[in-house]
Steps between C-alpha positions, in 0.01 A plus 500: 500500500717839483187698424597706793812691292239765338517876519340496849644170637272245740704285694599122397332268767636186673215258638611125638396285740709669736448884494458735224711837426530822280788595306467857325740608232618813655820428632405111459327507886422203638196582724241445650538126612313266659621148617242251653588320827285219653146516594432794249694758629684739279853704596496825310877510480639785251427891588302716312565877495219669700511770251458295195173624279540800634500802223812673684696217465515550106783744516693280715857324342357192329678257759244673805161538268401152544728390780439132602623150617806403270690614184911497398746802544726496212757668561324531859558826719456854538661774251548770713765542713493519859699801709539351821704181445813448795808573398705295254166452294507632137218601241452487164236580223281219390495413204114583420187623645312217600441384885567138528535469093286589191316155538368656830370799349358378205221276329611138414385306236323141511699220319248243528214421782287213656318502793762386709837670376565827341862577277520883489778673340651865452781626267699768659621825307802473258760682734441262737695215601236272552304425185203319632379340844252154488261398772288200575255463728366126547239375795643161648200288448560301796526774751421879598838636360670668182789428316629736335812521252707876380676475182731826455637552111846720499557738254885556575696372784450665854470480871131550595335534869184213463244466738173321538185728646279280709288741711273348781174635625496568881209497716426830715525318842865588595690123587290308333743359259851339613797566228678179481889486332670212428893451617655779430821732498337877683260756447610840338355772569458784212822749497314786371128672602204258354387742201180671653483270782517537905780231638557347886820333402870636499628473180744315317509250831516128502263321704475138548185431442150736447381429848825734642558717290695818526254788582539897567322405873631173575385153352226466275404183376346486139390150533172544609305770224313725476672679730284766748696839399606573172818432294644437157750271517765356240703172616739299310527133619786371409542100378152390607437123499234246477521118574306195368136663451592772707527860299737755570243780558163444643199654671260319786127703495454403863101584433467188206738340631645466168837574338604623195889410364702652257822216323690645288890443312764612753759441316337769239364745728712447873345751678133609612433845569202614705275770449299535782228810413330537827296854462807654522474732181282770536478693149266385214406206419642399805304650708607338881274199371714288307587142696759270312765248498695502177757185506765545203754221433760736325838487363529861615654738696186601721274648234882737475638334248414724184630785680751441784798282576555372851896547663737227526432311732085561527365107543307590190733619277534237310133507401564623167180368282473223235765404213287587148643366176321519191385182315489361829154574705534492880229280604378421890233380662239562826194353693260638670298293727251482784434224764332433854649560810344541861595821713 
């Protein structure tokens, strides 16, 4: 079953009782996914690039060719280094090229395969810390959800920035689907300009939750998306929290009247950041088109972490990325699921 890892890869395919799904080897994506509700309807949940397929997109970095639904960052954030951080914020070089780590960028390979799990696997270059990074995939096959389980091998010991990628797809009717956070400790708003991006919020602001949050004309709430002007905007949640059955992060499609919820280890990852991509980047393969919700539990500094170091003092300073020691794989563990609920 891991025909797919050939010289021009197909994609490994999930079909249960419950939904079927895609998982490609570049970058190990997770997407396109479909989860069946009652009555035969189906919830499209992860994006899909609107530019995948396209020719053009072939010279893009591998982690935007194929853009889609969900995939690990390891280490995850951005290597360059912003130039308009506040004061007491410092910079650095990071340590390699790679946006949101080499696994992002490049093809995975397939372990084993059924029909209803996939165990990928990619070995990362010698100078690395990280030596390799495991995934399964597995379709619940009582329900329209995925568990899925990242393994990360260390080469030497280091501090490393770790986030999860889930990326939802977002209908074009602006309000149509409620953001819904469990308990939580505030909403940060990005201290630096969103690479590319247009923002509405003030930076580096706490807010106490996305419905007031700090904006350049007032109040904006980011509850409710798509929003009806564009924006790019980066939020760090700090110390999200679910309850019972109840997931720290989920989304309410008022139009199926269906949710989709995202569990995951909070005592691995504590934070969620948001990347809300609401046609608010207007250079190619953007394009002014592209409607998103990326939620990413992270042990992270904002997607910073690579490159800058928060003051004293900042309330997420102490987000300083995952303990790695060799001979001792860092293991955790997420579900994503889907179930009814009336608007």
């Amino acid at each position: 079953m891991c025909a797919a890892d050939t010289a021009t890869p197909r994609p490994w395919r999930l079909q249960w009782a419950y939904g079927s799904a895609e998982v490609q080897s570049l970058g190990g994506m997770l997407g396109p996914v479909s989860l069946h509700l009652d009555h035969g309807r189906e919830l499209d949940v992860m994006h899909v690039a609107p530019w995948h397929g396209m020719t053009a997109a072939d010279n893009l970095p591998g982690i935007l060719r194929r853009l889609r639904g969900e995939w690990p960052c390891v280490p995850f954030g951005r290597t360059d280094r912003p130039h308009d951080l506040p004061p007491g914020w410092q910079t650095r070089a990071a340590d390699d090229e790679w946006g949101h780590g080499y696994a992002s960028n490049h093809h995975w390979t397939c372990v084993a395969a059924t029909a209803t799990k996939v165990h990928l696997a990619i070995d990362y270059p010698a100078t690395s810390a990280i030596a390799r990074v495991e995934r399964i995939i597995a379709a619940d096959p009582y329900a329209p959800a995925l568990d899925i389980a990242l393994t990360v091998h260390a080469r030497r010991a280091a501090h490393v920035p770790i986030g999860l990628h889930p990326t939802f797809r977002l209908p074009p009717m602006p309000g149509r689907v409620q953001v819904r956070l469990g308990h939580n400790e505030g909403v940060h708003s990005y201290p630096a300009t969103a690479p590319g991006g247009i923002s509405r919020l003030l930076p580096d602001t706490r807010s106490p939750g996305l419905d007031t949050m700090a904006g350049i004309d007032g109040a904006l709430d980011l509850s409710r998306l798509p929003l009806a002007g564009p924006c790019e905007e980066l939020l760090q949640v700090r110390a999200p929290q679910g309850g019972g059955d109840t997931p720290p992060f989920a989304l309410h499609y008022l139009d199926y009247g269906a949710c989709v919820g995202l569990w995951w280890d909070t005592a691995h990852l504590p934070d969620l950041m948001l990347w809300i991509s609401n046609g608010g980047r207007i250079n190619f393969p953007w394009m002014s088109r592209h409607l998103a919700i990326g939620a990413e539990p992270v042990n992270s500094l904002f997607d910073l972490g690579r490159v800058a170091q928060a003051p004293q003092g900042h309330p997420l300073a102490d987000r300083l990325g995952v303990p790695l020691t060799p001979g001792q794989p860092w293991q955790t563990r997420y579900r994503i699921a889907a179930w009814n609920e009336a608007a």
